[in-house]
Structure formats: structure tokens, C-alpha cells
C-alpha positions as CSV (number, residue, x, y, z in Angstrom):
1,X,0.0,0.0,0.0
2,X,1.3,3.3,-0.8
3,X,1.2,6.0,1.2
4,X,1.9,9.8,1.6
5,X,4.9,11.4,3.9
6,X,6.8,14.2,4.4
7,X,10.1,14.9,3.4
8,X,12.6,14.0,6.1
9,X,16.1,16.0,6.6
10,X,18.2,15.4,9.2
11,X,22.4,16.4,10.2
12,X,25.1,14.9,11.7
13,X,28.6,16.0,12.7
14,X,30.1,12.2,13.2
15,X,33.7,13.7,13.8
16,X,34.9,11.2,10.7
17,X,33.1,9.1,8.4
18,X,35.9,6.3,8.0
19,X,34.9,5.3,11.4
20,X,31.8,3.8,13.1
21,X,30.4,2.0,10.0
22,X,27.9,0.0,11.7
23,X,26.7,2.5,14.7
24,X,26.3,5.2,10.9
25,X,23.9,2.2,8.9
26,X,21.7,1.3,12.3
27,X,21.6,4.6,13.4
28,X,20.1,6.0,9.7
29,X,18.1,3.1,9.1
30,X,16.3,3.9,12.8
31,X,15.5,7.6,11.7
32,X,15.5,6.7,7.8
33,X,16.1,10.0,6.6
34,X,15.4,11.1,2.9
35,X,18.7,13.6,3.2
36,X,21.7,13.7,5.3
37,X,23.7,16.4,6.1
38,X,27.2,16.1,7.1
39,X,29.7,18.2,8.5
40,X,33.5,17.0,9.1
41,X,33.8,13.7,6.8
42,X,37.1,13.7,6.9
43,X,37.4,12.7,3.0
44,X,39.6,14.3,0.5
45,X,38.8,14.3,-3.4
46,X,38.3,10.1,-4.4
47,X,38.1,8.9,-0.1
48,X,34.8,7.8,-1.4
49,X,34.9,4.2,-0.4
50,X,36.3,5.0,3.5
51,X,33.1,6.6,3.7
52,X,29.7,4.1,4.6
53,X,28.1,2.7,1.8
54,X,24.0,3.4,2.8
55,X,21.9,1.0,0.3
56,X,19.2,2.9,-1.2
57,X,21.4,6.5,-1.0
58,X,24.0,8.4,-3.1
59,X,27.2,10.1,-1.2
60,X,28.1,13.7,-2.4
61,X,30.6,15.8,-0.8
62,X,33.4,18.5,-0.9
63,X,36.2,18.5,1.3
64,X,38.3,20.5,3.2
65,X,39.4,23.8,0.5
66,X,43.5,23.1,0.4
67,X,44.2,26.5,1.5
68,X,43.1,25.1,4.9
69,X,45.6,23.1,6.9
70,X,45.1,20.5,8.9
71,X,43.4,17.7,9.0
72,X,39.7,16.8,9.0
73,X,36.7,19.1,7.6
74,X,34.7,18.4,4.5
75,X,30.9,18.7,4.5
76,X,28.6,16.5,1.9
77,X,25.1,14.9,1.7
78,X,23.7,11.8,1.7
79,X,20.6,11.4,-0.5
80,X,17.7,8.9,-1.3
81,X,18.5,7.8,-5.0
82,X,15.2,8.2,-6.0
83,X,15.0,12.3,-4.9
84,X,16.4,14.4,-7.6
85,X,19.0,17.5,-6.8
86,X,21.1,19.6,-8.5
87,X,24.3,20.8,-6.9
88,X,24.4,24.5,-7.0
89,X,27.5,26.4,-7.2
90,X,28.6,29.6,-5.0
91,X,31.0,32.1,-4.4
92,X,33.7,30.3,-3.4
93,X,35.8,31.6,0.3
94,X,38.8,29.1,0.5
95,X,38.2,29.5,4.2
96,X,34.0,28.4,4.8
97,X,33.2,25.0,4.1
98,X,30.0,24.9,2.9
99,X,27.5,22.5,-0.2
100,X,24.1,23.3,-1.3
101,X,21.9,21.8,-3.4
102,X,18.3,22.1,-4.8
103,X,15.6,19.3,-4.3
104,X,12.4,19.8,-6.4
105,X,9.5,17.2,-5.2
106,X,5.8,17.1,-6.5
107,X,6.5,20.9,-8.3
108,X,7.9,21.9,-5.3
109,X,11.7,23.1,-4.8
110,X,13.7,24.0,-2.1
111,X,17.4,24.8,-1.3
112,X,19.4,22.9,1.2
113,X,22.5,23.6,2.6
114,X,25.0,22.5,4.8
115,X,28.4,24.1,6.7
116,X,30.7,24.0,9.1
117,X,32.2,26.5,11.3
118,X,35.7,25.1,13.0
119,X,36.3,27.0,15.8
120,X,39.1,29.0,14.7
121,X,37.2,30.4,12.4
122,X,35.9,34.0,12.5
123,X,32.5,34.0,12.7
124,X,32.2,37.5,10.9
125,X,34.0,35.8,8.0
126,X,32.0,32.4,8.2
127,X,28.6,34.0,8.3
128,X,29.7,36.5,5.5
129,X,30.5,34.0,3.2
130,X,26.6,32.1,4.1
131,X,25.0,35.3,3.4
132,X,26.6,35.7,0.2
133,X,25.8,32.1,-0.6
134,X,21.9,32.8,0.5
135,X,21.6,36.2,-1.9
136,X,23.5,35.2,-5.0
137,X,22.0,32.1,-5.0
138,X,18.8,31.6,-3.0
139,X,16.6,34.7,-3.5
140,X,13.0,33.7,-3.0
141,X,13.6,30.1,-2.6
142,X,12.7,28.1,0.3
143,X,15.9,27.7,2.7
144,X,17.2,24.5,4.9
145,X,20.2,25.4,6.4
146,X,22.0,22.7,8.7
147,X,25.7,22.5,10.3
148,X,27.7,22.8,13.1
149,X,28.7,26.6,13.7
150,X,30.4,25.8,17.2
151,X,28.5,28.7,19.0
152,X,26.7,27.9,21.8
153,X,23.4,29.2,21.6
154,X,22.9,28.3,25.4
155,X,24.8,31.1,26.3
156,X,22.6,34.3,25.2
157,X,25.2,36.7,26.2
158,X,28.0,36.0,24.3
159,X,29.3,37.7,21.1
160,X,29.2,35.3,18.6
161,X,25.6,34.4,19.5
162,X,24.9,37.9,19.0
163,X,26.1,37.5,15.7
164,X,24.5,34.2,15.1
165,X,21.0,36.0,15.3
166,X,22.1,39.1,13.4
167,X,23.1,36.6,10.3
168,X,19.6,34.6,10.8
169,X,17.6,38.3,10.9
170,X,19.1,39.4,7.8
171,X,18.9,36.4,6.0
172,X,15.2,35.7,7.3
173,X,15.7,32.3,9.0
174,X,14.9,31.1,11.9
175,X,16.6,27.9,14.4
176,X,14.5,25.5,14.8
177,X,17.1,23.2,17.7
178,X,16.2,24.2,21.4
179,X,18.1,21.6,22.9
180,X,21.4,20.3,23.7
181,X,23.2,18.9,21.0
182,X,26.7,18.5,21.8
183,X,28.2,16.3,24.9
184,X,31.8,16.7,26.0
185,X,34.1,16.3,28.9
186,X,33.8,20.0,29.4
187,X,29.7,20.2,29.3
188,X,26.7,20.2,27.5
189,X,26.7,23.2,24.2
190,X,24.2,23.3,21.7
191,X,26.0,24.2,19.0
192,X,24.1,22.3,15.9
193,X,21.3,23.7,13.7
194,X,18.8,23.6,11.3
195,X,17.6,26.9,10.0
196,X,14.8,27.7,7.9
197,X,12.3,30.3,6.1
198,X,9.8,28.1,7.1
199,X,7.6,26.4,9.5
200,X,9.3,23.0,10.4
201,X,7.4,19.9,11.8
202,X,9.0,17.4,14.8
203,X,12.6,18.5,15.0
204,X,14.3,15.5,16.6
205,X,17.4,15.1,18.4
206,X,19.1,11.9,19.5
207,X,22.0,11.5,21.1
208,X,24.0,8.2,20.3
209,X,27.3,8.4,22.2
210,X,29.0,5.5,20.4
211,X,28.4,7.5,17.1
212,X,29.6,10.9,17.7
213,X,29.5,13.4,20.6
214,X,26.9,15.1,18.4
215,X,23.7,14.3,18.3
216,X,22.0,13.3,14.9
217,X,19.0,15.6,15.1
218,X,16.1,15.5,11.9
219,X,13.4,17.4,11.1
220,X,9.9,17.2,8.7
221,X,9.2,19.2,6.1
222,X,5.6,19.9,4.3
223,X,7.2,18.6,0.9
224,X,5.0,15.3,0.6
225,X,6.1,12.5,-1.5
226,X,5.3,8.7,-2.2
227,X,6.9,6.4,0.1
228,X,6.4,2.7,-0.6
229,X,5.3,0.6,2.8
230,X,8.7,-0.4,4.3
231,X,9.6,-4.6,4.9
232,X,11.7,-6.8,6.0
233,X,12.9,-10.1,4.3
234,X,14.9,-13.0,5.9
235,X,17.1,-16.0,4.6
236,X,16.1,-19.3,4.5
237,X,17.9,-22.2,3.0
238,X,16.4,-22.7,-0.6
239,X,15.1,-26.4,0.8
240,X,13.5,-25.2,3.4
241,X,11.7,-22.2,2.0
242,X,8.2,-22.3,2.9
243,X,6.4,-21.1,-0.5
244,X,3.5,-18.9,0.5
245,X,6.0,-17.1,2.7
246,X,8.0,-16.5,-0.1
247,X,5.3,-15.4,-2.3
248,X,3.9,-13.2,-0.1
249,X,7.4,-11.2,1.1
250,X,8.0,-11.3,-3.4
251,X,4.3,-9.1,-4.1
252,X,5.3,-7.3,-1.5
253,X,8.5,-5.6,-2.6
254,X,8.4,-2.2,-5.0
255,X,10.2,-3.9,-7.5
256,X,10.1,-0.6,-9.3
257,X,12.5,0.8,-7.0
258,X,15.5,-1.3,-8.8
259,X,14.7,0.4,-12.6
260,X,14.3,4.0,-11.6
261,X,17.8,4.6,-12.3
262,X,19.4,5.5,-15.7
263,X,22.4,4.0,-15.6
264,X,22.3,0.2,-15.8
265,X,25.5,-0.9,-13.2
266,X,23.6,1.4,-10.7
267,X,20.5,-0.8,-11.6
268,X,22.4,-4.4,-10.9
269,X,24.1,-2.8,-8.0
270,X,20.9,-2.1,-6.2
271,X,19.6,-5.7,-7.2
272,X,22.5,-7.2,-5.8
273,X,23.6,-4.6,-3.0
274,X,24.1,-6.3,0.5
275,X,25.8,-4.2,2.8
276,X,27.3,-5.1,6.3
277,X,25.1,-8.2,6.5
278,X,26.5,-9.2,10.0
279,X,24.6,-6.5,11.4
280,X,21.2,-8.5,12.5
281,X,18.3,-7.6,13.1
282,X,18.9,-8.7,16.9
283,X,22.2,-6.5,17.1
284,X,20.1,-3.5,15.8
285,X,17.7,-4.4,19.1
286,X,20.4,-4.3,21.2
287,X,21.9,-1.0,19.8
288,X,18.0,0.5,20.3
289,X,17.9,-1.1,23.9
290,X,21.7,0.4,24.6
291,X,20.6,4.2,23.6
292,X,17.6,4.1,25.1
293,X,19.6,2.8,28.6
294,X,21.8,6.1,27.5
295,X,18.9,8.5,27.8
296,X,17.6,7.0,30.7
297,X,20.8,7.4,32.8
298,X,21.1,11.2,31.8
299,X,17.8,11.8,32.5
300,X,17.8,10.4,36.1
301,X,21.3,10.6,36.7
302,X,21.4,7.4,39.0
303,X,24.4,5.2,39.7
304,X,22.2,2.2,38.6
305,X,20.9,3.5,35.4
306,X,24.5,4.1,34.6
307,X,26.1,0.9,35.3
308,X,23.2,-0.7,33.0
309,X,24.0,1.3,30.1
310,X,27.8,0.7,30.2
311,X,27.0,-2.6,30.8
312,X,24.4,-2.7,27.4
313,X,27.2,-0.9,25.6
314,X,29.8,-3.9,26.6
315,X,27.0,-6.3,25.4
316,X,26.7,-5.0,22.4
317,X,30.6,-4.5,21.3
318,X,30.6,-7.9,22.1
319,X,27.8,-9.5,20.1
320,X,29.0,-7.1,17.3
321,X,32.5,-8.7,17.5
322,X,31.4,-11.7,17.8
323,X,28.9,-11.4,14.6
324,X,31.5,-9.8,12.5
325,X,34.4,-12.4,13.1
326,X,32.0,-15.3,12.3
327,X,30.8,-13.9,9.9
328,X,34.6,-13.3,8.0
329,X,35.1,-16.8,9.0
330,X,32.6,-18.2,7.3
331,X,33.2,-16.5,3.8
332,X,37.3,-15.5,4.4
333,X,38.7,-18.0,6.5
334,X,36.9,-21.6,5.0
335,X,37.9,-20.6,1.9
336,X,41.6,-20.4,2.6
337,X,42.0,-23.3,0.0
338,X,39.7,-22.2,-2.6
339,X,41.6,-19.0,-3.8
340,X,38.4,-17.6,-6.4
341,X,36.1,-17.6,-3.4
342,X,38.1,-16.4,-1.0
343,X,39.3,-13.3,-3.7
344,X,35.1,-12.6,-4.9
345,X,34.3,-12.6,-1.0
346,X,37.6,-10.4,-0.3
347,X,36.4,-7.6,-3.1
348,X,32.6,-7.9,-2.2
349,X,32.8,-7.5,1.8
350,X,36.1,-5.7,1.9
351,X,36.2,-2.2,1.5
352,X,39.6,-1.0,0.5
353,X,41.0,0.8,-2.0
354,X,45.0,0.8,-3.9
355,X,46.6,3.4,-2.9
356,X,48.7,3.2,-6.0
357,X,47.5,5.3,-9.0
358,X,49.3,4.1,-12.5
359,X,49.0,7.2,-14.9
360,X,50.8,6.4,-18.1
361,X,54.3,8.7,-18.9
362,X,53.6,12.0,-21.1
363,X,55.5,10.7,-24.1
364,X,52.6,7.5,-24.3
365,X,49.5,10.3,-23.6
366,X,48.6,11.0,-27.2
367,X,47.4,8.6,-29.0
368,X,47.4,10.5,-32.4
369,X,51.7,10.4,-31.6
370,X,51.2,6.5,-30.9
371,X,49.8,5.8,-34.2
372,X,52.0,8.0,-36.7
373,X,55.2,6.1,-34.6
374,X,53.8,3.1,-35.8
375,X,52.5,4.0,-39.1
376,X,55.9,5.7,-40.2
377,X,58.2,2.7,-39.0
378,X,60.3,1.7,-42.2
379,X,59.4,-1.7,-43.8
380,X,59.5,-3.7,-47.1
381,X,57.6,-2.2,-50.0
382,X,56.7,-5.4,-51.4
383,X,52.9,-5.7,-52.3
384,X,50.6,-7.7,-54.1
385,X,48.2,-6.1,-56.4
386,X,45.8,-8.7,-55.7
387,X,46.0,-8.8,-51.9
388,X,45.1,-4.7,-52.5
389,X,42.3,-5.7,-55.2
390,X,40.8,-7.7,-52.5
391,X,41.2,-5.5,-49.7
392,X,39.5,-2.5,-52.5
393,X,36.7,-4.6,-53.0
394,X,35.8,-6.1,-49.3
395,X,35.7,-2.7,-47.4
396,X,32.6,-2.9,-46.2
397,X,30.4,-6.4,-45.6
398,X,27.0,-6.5,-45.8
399,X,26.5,-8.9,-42.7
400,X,26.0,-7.0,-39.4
401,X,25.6,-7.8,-35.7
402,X,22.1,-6.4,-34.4
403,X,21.1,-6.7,-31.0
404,X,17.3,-6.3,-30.3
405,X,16.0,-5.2,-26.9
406,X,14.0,-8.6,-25.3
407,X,10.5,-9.1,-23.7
408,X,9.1,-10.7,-20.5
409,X,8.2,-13.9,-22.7
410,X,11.2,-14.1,-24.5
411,X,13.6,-13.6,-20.9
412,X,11.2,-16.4,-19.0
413,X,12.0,-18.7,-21.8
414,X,15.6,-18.0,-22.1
415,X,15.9,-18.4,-17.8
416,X,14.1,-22.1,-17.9
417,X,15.6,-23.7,-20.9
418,X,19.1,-23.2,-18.7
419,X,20.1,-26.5,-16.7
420,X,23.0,-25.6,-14.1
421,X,23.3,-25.8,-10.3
422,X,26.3,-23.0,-10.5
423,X,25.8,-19.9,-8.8
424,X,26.5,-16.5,-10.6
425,X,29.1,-13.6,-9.2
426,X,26.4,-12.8,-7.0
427,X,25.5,-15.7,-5.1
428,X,22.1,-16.5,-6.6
429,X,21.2,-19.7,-8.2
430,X,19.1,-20.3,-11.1
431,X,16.8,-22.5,-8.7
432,X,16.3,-19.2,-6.4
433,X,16.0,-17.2,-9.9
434,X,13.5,-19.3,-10.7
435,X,11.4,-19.1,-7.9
436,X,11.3,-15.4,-7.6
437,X,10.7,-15.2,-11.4
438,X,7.1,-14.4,-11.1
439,X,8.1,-10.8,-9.4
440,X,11.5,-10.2,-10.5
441,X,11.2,-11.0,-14.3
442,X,10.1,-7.6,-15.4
443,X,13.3,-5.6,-13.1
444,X,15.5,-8.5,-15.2
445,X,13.9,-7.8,-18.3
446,X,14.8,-3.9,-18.0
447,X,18.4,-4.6,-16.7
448,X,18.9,-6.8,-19.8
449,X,17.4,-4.2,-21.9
450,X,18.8,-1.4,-20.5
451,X,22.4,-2.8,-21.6
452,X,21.6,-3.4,-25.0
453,X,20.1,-0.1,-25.5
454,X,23.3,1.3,-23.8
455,X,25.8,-0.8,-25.1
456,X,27.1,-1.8,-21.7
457,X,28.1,-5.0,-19.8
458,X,27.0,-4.8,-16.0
459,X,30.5,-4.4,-13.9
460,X,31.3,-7.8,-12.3
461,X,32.2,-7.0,-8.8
């Protein structure tokens, strides 16, 4: 059933994104945010893959300008892949950190934006730069502004929250956070905002100390969209599938979903897209059960409520641990002897990256200067006339290679007159294939169609 929702936004500062995979994944399928803002990721230019891969969202990000030193910084957005944004550009300050982008839903558009203030930075210069951003490029638009500015707006008294409020007057916004956001050895700041032109619905904060020391806090907007009913499918051995079951959780799924995309790996990659699989649905539990233990013991502030949660927290490093390593030693360490599984599990469940890039020397970078070395190489001059007669008068053949896009019928066919018990690159047999056919066949059909029509060969990963 399909239902009607609004549109979801939420920001985190998580102080890194190489670290803290898992806590990242539970915590945003828990609030299941349509957008993500996020300040300090840590990433420079292609750090992509040290960054959590989120099934069902895209990454986009800038980091830290080069004219800044140091370490960390960066600020990006994780985004449903079925919301469509454009990445606006700005007046560029090498010292602000800042990325905006434009979502248009159901005729409706608005600007988002996120940045971060470090706290060496001016504020006169960081809020200069935003109010530049906001004129040039966000007259009369609708305005979501999210980050970490480091000012405390706790304490009304001090400068820079004077100057917070002057920049939010003058730009017409309003801060919509009214509670702590930020936890440290030194005390309690709220220093993390969202900031608007418009009314915002159920601004929620939520404080998950083995993330970050910043809270991940969300908010609703009245931009309503289509959101198919969410579900949750298990594993069962293929002989042991109860039918009916399987039926049911198939007619279920928005098979849709998989085909939206244009480009056709994207479309496989969703099909087949399993990410950090040892996290169960009994360790999410646990992580809920741990955070709400968290609020409970700064709520009350009691000795007992404290050792509980550390004692939740232990529980849960541990089933996590112990999850992961069996996990790795079911699909790393069994195959020790079988060197193409262990290598296809090592790619797929692995995420690094070589650090090595191979760019060929500047004498071997035109290929126009490749071709006249080779075509002016001295050689024999000998010929025969009727090799070159025959050459003259075969130029072009009239037999051709055409590939035409298939149907449903024609697919179906193709799948059941196969007869193997081998399992593809992605760990599906053609028993399973066949099982799910009656829901799946039309997604396969486009996938197959969509790399004719593009000329493309799905990537093999």
C-alpha cells in the first residue's frame, strides 16, 4: 500500500566518516532519513569508499578547500537515489566550508544547505560568506540550512551568538534546535542547527554516544512525496523455504525501486547490493535497547541506570565482534584453500582501495603520436596487387551484428531452458532465480534491456 509522507532531513557532525560503520547504517536506518547532512567527513577528493556505503542513498561531498591546513573538515550529503537534486554552485571563500543543493519534489523546490564553522574560524567571515551564498543564490527560494557553527546558543550573552541571530535576521531564517546537541568532557553546548524560512514539523534530536559526541537531530518538512510501505525479508535455505511465505514477502517488494535509475551498473548494484550483513536484526535491538539505557541514565542521573547502560554498551561490542568475526570466518577463513572464493568474498565484503595510481608517462599520452610512430616505421615495400584488389573490393560487408531489446516472454523462456546448479558472481542460483521469477522477471527484463540499449556490460564486482 502506498502512502503519503513528508520529506525527512536530518544532520550529523560524526567527527569522521571512516569510522563507526555499523553505529552510521543502524543509526540512519532507525530515523531513515530522505537527506543527510554532514559536517567534518574527513574525505579528500576520491576517499569515497572510507566513507559508509548506505543501500538505497547516493554520497556527495566537498572536502576541506587546500588553503586550509590540517586535518579533517569536509561537508557533503547523503541522498535517497530516487530524490532528484542539483548541486548548486557559489562564491567560493577558500576559508568556509559549505555545499548546497536544490531538491524539487511534486513541483515543489527548495534549497538545502550545509556548513561548518571550526572554531578558529571567524565567525564574521563564516557568516559573510553564508549570506553571500543565501543572496546570490537563494533569492526567493525556500531555505534549509543545517551545520555545526560551534557557537553555543545556550549562552545568550555571548558575542558570537549575537552574531548568530544578526546573520539569521538578515537572512530571514529562523533555528528551529532548542536543545542540547553536543556532549563533552567539558559540558553540554548546543551548537548544531537547522535553520529555515519556514515552519518545520517534529525537530528530533538523538543523542547516540557510540556515534559521535553530536547528536544526529532531523526534522519534517511539508514537501509530501510517495513512500512505498517499508519490509523486511529473511534467509532461509532454498530447501527449506516455505512457499507462500516467499510469495507473499515477493508481491510485497516495489520492484520498481530497482529500474528508476538510468544508468544500468547502478540498476544491478541495487539488485544485488548487500551491505554489512552481520549486522542483524537482533544487534540492531540491542543498539536501540543500549541508547535508550543512554537517555535514561542522563535523564535520572542514577548510579544504577549508569552501570546498565555501560553494561548494554559492553553487550553489544561484544555481540558485534562476535557477529562480524563469524561472519569473515565463514566466507574469508573456509575458503583459505579455494583461492576464487576467497578473492570474490575479499572484493565484495572488503572495502579498501589501492593506494597506488598508475598514470601512463607523457611521451605514451597521445594517441594521435602513438599511431603516426607506428604508421611511419620503415618496412618492405613489397605488395601484391591482388592482396590490395581484394582489400579495395571487401571494405565494407554486408552482414551485421544487431542486438534487439527482449520481452518478459522471450527472458522467461531463455531463464528455464538453462540447466545448471552453479551460482553467478552474485550468489544467486538459477533454482532461487526461478522461484522469484514471477516478481523479478520484469526488473530482469529492464536490466537486460537497458544494456543493450546502452551498449554496456553490467560491472562484475
Amino acid at each position: 500500500m502506498i502512502k503519503q509522507y513528508r520529506l525527512k532531513v536530518g544532520f550529523l557532525n560524526p567527527g569522521s566518516l571512516g569510522t563507526k560503520h555499523e553505529e552510521f547504517l543502524v543509526a540512519m536506518s532507525r530515523h531513515n532519513v530522505d537527506i543527510m547532512a554532514i559536517n567534518e567527513t574527513w574525505l579528500k577528493t576520491g576517499e569515497e569508499d572510507r566513507a559508509p556505503r548506505l543501500p538505497g542513498y547516493r554520497l556527495h561531498h566537498i572536502p576541506r578547500p587546500s588553503e586550509i591546513r590540517g586535518r579533517g573538515g569536509g561537508v557533503g550529503f547523503y541522498i535517497k537515489k530516487d530524490i532528484p537534486i542539483q548541486i548548486l554552485s557559489y562564491v567560493h571563500n577558500s576559508k568556509v566550508e559549505q555545499m548546497w543543493i536544490r531538491v524539487k519534489i511534486n513541483a515543489q523546490s527548495m534549497v538545502i544547505g550545509t556548513a561548518y564553522r571550526p572554531p578558529w574560524l571567524q565567525p564574521a567571515i563564516f557568516f559573510d560568506a553564508l549570506t553571500e551564498t543565501i543572496t546570490s543564490t537563494c533569492t526567493n527560494s525556500t531555505i534549509l540550512l543545517l551545520g555545526d557553527f560551534n557557537i553555543n546558543l545556550l549562552n545568550k550573552n555571548d558575542t558570537n551568538t549575537h552574531m548568530l541571530n544578526d546573520f539569521l535576521v538578515v537572512n530571514c531564517l529562523s533555528q528551529k534546535v532548542t536543545e542540547t546537541t553536543h556532549y563533552s568532557n567539558s559540558g553540554c553546548t548546543l551548537i548544531d542547527f537547522i535553520c529555515s524560512n519556514i515552519n518545520i514539523n517534529r525537530v528530533n534530536i538523538d543523542h547516540i554516544p557510540d556515534l559521535s559526541s553530536h547528536s544526529l537531530v532531523n526534522c519534517e518538512i511539508d514537501i509530501v512525496r510517495q513512500k512505498p510501505k517499508s519490509m523486511r525479508l529473511f534467509y532461509r535455505p532454498i530447501k527449506e523455504i516455505d512457499y507462500s511465505k516467499l510469495e507473499e514477502l515477493l508481491s510485497s517488494i516495489s520492484w520498481d525501486q530497482f529500474s528508476n535509475s538510468q544508468n544500468m551498473n547502478e540498476m544491478v548494484a541495487d539488485l544485488n547490493k548487500i551491505i554489512y550483513p552481520w549486522i542483524t536484526y537482533n544487534i540492531k535491538l540491542m543498539m536501540r535497547t543500549r541508547d535508550q539505557a543512554y537517555k535514561k541514565s542522563r535523564s535520572t542521573g542514577f548510579e544504577q541506570h549508569k552501570t546498565y547502560y555501560k553494561d548494554l554498551k559492553k553487550q553489544v561490542n561484544l555481540a558485534l565482534s562476535s557477529e562480524r568475526k563469524a561472519y569473515f570466518n565463514m566466507y574469508i577463513n573456509s575458503n583459505l584453500k579455494n583461492p576464487y572464493l576467497l578473492w570474490n568474498n575479499i572484493r565484495k565484503h572488503i572495502n579498501f582501495k589501492n593506494k597506488h595510481r598508475y598514470n601512463l608517462p607523457n611521451h605514451l599520452d597521445d594517441p594521435s603520436k602513438i599511431n603516426n610512430h607506428f604508421l611511419t616505421i620503415p618496412g618492405n615495400n613489397y605488395f601484391r596487387l591482388s592482396t590490395i584488389n581484394y582489400y579495395e573490393t571487401n571494405t565494407f560487408c554486408s552482414g551485421s551484428l544487431i542486438l534487439k531489446t527482449s520481452d518478459e516472454q522471450e527472458v522467461q523462456n531463455m531463464l528455464k531452458s538453462l540447466h545448471t546448479n552453479a551460482m553467478g558472481v552474485d550468489n544467486i542460483s538459477l533454482e532461487m532465480l526461478l522461484l522469484t521469477l514471477p516478481y523479478t522477471l520484469s526488473t530482469i527484463t529492464k536490466i537486460i534491456n537497458k544494456s543493450i540499449l546502452t551498449s554496456t556490460f553490467p560491472n562484475l564486482t
